[in-house]
C-alpha positions as CSV (number, residue, x, y, z in Angstrom):
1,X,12.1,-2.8,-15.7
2,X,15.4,-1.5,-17.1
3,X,16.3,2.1,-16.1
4,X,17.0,3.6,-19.3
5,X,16.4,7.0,-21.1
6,X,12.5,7.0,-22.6
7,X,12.6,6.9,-25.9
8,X,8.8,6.6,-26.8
9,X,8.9,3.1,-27.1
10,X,7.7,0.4,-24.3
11,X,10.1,0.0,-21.5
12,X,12.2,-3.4,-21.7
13,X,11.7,-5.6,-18.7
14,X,15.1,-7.7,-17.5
15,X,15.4,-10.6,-15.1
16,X,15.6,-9.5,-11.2
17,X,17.2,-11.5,-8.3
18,X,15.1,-9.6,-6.2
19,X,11.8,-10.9,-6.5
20,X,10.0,-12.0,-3.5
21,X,8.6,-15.4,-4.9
22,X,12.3,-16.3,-3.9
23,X,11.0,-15.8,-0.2
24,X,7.8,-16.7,-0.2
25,X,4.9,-18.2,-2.4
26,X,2.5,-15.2,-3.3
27,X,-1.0,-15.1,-4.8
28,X,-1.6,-11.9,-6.9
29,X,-5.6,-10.2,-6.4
30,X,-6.7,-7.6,-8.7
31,X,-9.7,-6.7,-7.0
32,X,-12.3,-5.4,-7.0
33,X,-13.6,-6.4,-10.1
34,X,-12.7,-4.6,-13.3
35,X,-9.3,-3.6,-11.8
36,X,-6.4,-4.7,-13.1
37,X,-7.3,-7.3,-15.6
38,X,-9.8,-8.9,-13.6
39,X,-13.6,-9.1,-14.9
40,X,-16.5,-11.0,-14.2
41,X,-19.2,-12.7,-16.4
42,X,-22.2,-12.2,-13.4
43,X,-23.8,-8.7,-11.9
44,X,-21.4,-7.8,-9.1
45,X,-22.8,-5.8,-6.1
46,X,-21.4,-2.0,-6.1
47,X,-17.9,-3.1,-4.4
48,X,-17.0,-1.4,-1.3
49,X,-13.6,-1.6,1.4
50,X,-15.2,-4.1,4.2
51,X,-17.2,-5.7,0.9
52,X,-13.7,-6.3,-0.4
53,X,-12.9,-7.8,3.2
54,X,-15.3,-10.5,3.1
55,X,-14.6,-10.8,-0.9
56,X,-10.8,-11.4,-0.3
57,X,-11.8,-14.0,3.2
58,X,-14.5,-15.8,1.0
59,X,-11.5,-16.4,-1.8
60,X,-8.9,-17.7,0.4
61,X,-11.3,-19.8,1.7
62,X,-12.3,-21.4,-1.2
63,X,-8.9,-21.3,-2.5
64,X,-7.8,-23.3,0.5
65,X,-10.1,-26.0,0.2
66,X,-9.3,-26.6,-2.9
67,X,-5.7,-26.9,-2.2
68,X,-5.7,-28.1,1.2
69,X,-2.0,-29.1,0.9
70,X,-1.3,-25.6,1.9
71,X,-3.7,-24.8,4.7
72,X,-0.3,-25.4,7.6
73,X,1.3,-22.8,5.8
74,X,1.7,-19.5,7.7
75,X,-0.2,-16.9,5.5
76,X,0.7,-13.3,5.2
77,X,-1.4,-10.6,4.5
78,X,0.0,-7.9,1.9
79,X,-0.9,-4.7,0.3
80,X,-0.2,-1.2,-1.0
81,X,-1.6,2.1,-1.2
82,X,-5.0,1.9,-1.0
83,X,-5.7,-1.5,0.6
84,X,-4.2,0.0,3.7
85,X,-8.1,0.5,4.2
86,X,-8.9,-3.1,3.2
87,X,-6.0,-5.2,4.5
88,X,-6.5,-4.9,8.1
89,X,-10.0,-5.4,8.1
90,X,-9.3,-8.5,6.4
91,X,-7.2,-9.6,8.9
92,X,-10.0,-9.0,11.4
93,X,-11.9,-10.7,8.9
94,X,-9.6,-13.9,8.9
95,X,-9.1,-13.9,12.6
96,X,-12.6,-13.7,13.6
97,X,-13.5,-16.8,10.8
98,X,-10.6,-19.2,12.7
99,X,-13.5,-19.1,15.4
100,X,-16.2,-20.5,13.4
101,X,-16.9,-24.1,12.8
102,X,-18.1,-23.9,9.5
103,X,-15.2,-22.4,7.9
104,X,-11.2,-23.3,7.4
105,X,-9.0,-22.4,10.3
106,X,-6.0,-20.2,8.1
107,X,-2.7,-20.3,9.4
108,X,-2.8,-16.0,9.7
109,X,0.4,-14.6,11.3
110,X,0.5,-10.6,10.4
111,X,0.5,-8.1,7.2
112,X,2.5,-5.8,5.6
113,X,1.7,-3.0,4.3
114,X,3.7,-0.4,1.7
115,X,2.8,3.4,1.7
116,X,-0.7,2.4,2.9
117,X,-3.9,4.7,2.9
118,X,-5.3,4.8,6.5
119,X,-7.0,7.7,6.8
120,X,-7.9,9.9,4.4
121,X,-7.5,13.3,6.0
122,X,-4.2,12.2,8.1
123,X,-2.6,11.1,4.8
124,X,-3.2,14.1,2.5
125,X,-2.7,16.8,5.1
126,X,0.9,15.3,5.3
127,X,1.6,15.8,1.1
128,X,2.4,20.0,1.9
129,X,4.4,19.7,5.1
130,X,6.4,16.7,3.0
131,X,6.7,18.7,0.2
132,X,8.4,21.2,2.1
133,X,10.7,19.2,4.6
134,X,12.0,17.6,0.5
135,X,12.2,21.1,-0.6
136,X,9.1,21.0,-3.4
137,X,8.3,23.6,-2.2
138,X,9.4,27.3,-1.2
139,X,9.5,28.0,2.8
140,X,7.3,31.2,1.5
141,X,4.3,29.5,-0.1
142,X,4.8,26.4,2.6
143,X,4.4,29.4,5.7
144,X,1.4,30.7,3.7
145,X,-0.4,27.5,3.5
146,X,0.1,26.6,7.0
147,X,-1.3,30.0,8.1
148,X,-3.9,30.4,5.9
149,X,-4.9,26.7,5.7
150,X,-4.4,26.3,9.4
151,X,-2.7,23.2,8.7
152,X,-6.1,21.8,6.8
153,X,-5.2,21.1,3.3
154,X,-8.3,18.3,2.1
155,X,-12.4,19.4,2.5
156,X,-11.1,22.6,2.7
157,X,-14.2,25.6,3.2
158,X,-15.3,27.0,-0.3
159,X,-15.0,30.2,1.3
160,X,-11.7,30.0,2.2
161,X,-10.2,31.6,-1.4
162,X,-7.1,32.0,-0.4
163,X,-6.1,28.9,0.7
164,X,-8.0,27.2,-2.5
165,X,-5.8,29.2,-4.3
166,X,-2.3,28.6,-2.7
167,X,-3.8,25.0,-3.5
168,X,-4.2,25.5,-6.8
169,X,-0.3,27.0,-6.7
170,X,0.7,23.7,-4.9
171,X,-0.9,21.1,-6.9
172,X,1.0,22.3,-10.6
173,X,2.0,18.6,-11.1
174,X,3.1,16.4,-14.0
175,X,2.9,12.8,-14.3
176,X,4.2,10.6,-17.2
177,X,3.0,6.7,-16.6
178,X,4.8,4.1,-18.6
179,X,2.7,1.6,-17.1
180,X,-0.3,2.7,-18.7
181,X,1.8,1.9,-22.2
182,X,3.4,-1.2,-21.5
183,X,0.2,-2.7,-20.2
184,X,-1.6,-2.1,-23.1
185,X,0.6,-3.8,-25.4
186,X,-0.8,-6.6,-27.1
187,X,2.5,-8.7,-26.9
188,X,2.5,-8.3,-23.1
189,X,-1.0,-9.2,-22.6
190,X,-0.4,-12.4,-24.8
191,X,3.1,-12.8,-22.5
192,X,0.7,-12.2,-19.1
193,X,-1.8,-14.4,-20.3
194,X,-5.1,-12.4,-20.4
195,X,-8.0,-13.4,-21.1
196,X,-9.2,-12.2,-24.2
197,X,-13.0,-11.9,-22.2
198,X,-11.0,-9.3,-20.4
199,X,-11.0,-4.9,-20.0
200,X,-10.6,-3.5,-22.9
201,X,-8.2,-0.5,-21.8
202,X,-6.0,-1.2,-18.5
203,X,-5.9,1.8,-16.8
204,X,-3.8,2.8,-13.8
205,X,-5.3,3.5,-10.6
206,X,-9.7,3.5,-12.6
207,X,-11.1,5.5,-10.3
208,X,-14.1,5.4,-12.5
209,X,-15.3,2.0,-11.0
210,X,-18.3,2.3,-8.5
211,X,-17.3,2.0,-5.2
212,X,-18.3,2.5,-1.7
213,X,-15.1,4.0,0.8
214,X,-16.7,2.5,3.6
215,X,-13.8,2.6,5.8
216,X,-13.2,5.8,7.0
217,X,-10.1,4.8,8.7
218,X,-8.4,1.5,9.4
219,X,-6.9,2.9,12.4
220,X,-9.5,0.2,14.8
221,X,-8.4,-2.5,12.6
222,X,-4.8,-2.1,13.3
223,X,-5.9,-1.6,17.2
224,X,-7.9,-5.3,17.0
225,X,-5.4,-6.8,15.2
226,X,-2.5,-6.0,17.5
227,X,-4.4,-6.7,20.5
228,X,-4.7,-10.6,18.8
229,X,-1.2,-10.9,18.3
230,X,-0.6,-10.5,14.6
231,X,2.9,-9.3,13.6
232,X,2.9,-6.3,11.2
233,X,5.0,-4.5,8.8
234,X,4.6,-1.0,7.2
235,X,7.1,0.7,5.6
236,X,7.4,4.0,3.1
237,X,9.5,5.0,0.4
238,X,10.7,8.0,1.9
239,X,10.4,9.8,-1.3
240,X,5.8,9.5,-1.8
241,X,4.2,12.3,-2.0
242,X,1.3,10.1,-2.5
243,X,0.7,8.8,0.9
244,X,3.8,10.4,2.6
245,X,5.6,8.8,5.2
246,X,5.1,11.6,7.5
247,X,0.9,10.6,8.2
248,X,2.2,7.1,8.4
249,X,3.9,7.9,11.2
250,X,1.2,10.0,12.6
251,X,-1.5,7.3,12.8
252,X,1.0,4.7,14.7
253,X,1.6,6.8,17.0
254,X,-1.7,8.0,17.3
255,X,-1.7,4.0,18.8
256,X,0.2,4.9,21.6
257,X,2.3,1.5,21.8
258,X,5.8,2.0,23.3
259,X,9.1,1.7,21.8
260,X,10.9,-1.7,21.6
261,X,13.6,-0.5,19.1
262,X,14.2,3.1,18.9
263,X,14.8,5.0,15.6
264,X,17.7,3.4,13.9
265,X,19.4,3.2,10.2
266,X,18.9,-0.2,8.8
267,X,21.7,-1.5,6.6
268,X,22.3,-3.5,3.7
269,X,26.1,-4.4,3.7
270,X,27.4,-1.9,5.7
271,X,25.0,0.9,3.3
272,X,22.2,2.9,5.2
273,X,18.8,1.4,3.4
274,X,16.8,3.7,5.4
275,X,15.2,4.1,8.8
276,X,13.2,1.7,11.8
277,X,11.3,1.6,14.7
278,X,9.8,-1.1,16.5
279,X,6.9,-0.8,18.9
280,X,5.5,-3.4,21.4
281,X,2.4,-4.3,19.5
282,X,4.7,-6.1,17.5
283,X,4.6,-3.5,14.6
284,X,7.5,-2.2,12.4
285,X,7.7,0.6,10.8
286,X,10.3,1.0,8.3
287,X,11.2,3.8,5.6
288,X,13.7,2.6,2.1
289,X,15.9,5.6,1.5
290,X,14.9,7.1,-1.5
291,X,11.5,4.7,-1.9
292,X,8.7,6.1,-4.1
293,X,5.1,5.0,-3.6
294,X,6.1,1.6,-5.2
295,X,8.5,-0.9,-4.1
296,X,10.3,-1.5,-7.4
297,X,11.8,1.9,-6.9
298,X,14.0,0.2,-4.9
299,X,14.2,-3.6,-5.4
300,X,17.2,-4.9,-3.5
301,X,16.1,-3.0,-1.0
302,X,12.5,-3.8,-0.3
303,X,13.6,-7.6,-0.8
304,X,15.8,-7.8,1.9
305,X,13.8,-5.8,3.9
306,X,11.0,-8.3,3.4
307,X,13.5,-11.4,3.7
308,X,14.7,-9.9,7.2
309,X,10.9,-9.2,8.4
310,X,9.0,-12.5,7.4
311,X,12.0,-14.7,8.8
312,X,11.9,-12.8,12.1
313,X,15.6,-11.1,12.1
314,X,15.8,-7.3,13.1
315,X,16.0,-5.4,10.3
């Protein structure tokens, strides 16, 4: 998307040499169903996160036998945001079917994940101290929170007034989505290829879809899934007060794995690109200097970062 003044009009898109279809070959979900573009034409059962597990398993599966050219391949699994709850049970998911004789044996070597949720709690109590340590906030109403709130900012007691109302003082927030513009456009559907038989409105983040959160926190998942083997990557944009990096940090270390690689700068041609750490568990954690809670904030950088990690180099 070309970074230009808005204007009211859609954003223009332009070519990018960043794209990481030049890596890799990627298939694109939008589930569960009705999100995104996706839709289905049958009852669907109330979706939920280990539901979407077995949903996502059940897909590659199928998708694989159909195109069984591909099985050898190494597959990565990748998500953001929310799927931090689903994508690591879905590696469980795949590594538990390779022991089955009735279903394909997938070529599964590790996930990434960018500015996952993981647990609920862990993540949003992180959004206030964040918004201090980036200066949102003032080191007045920042002391006044942690005192009052005693450092619990979600589910907070009804009787606790004053903290609900420093709340209400902290969460005076504006947000202006060009996405929701641009993918409502009839030229870009046409250009995407939607299916007419498709959602009428797209709508960014429809938290209006039944759902079950079943996973209260993908913290176990991560646990199993190291202790198979699987190489992982999560990384932040170190600027998301969404799912801030700052809770991210707090769960893997709530692992306990030790240090391989120490806190370091990683570089892109002699430029700091932002922070690492390695652990023994074969996990990465990485923040992109300046990184929102999206990677296109910061394209060159979240390419090579991804080129780097998939081919095995240090970042």
């Amino acid at each position: 998307m070309k970074l230009e003044e808005y204007n009211g009009t859609l954003p223009s898109l332009v070519s990018t040499t960043y794209s990481w279809t030049k890596t890799s070959s990627i298939i694109y979900l939008d589930q569960p169903v009705e999100t995104g573009f996706s839709f289905s034409t049958q009852l669907v059962d109330t979706p939920s996160d280990s539901g979407e597990a077995r949903r996502f398993h059940e897909f590659l599966q199928k998708w694989l036998g159909k195109h069984e050219e591909f099985i050898p391949n190494p597959l990565y699994v990748g998500g953001h945001s929310y799927t931090g709850k689903i994508v690591p049970a879905l590696v469980q998911e795949i590594s538990k079917g390779n022991y089955q004789r009735h279903k394909l044996t997938i070529n599964l070597q590790g996930y990434l994940l960018s500015n996952p949720v993981t647990e609920f709690e862990m993540d949003c109590n992180s959004r206030i101290p964040f918004a201090h340590e980036m200066a949102l906030i003032s080191d007045e109403l920042y002391e006044s929170l942690k005192r009052i709130c005693k450092g619990k900012y979600v589910n907070v007691d009804s009787g606790n007034t004053e903290c609900l109302k420093l709340l209400e003082e902290y969460n005076k927030i504006y947000r202006h989505l060009l996405a929701t513009y641009w993918a409502n456009d009839e030229s870009v559907r046409k250009g995407l290829q939607i299916n007419k038989e498709s959602i009428g409105r797209w709508v960014r983040c429809n938290l209006n879809i039944p759902y079950a959160h079943d996973i209260i926190s993908s913290v176990p998942y991560h646990v199993d899934n190291s202790i198979n083997g699987y190489r992982s990557l999560i990384f932040s944009g170190d600027h998301d007060l969404g799912v801030p990096y700052l809770g991210t940090q707090d769960w893997i270390k709530s692992l306990n794995y030790s240090v391989i690689d120490d806190w370091r700068p990683w570089m892109i041609n002699h430029k700091l690109a932002g922070y690492t750490r390695t652990y023994a568990n074969k996990m990465t954690f990485a923040t992109i200097k300046g990184g929102g809670h999206t990677a296109e904030f910061k394209p060159e950088e979240s390419s090579v970062m991804f080129q780097r990690w998939i081919s095995g180099q240090p970042l």
